[in-house]
C-alpha positions in Angstrom: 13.7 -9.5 -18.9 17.4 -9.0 -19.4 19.2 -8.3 -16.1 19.2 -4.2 -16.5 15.6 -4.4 -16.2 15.2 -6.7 -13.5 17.8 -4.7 -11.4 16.2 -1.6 -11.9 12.0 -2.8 -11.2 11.0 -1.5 -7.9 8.2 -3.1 -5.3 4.8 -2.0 -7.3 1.5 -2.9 -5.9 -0.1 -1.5 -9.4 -2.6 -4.1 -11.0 -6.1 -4.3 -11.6 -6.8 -7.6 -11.9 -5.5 -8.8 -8.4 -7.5 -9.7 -5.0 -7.7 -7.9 -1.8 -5.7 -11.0 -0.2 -3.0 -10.6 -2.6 -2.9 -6.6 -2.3 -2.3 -7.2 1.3 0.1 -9.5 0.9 1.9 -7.4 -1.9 1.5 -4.6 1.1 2.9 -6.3 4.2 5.6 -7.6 1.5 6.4 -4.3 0.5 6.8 -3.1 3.9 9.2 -5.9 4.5 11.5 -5.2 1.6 11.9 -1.6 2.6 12.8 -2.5 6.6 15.8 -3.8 5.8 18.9 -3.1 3.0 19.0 -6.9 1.7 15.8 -9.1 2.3 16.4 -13.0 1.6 13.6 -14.7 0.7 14.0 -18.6 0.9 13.3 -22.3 1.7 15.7 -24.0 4.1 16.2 -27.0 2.1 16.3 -25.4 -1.0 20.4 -25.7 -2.0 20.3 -22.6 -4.8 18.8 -20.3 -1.7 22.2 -21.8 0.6 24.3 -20.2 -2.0 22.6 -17.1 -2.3 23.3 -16.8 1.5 26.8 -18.0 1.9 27.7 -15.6 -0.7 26.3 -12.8 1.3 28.2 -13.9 4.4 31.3 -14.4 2.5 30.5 -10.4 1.8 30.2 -9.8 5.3 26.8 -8.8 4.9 23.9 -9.9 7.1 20.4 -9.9 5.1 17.5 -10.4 6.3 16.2 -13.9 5.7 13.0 -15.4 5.5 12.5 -18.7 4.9 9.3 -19.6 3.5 8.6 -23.0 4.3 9.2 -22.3 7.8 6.3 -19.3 8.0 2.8 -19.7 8.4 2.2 -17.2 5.3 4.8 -18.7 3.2 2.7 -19.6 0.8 1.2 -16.5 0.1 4.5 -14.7 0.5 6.1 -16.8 -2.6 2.4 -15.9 -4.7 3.1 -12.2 -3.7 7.2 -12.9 -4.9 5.7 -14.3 -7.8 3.9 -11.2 -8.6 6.3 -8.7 -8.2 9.3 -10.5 -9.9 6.9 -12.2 -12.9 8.5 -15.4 -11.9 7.1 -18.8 -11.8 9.9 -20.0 -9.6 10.0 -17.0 -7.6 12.9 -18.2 -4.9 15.3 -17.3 -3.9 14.5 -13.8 -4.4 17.0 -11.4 -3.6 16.1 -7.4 -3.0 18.9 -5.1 -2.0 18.2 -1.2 -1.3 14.0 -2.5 -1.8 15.1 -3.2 -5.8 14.4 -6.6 -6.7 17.9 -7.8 -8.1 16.9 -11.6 -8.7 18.0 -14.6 -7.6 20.9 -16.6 -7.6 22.4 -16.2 -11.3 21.9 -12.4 -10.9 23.5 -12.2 -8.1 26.8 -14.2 -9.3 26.6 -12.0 -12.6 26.5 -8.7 -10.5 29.5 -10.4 -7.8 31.2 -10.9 -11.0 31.1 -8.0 -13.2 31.9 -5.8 -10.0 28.6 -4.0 -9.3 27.2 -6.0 -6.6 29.8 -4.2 -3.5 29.1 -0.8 -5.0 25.5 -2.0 -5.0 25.6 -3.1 -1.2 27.3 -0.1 0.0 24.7 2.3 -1.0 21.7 0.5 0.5 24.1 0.5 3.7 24.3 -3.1 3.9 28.2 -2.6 3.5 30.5 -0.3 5.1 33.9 -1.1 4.0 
């Protein structure tokens, strides 16, 4: 999945072959992502997950973070993560305006080819 596609997949709750523990997860994930203009989600020791969140604060923006290994649903937030963004190695996972845009090496390739700001300011994370 090329990074076009990845920026543009929305939260979808639409499978068949998943269990009414993961639909509720994929649910109270969902609402998560939508409560907030950029969702973190993380591990605290996890270095790749620091620099996906200095780089926000270099930005001036101030994402929601969640950091997984410190929640008692952690691990059934990173299967749910894993769902939604058909990764195996689903953190950090990065969601501005409720689109999933990846996780670190998206992010830097957005920052760099100027659409990440642009990107920012319309979910309302930015104001400047």
């Amino acid at each position: 999945m090329d990074s076009t596609q990845v920026r543009s997949q929305h939260v979808s709750l639409h499978s068949n072959t998943i269990s009414t523990e993961s639909v509720q997860a994929l649910r109270n994930l969902e609402a998560v992502i939508s409560e907030k203009a950029v969702v973190v989600f993380s591990t605290s020791a996890c270095c790749i997950c620091h620099a996906v969140k200095r780089l926000f604060c270099s930005l001036g923006v101030s994402p929601a973070i969640y950091e997984l290994d410190q929640q008692r649903e952690g691990a059934e937030i990173e299967q749910a993560l894993q769902k939604i963004t058909a990764c195996s190695q689903a953190l950090p996972a990065v969601f501005i305006g409720s689109q999933y845009v990846g996780g670190l090496d998206q992010l830097i390739a957005a920052h760099i080819c100027g659409t990440l700001v642009p990107q920012l300011k319309e979910a309302g994370a930015l104001w400047l």
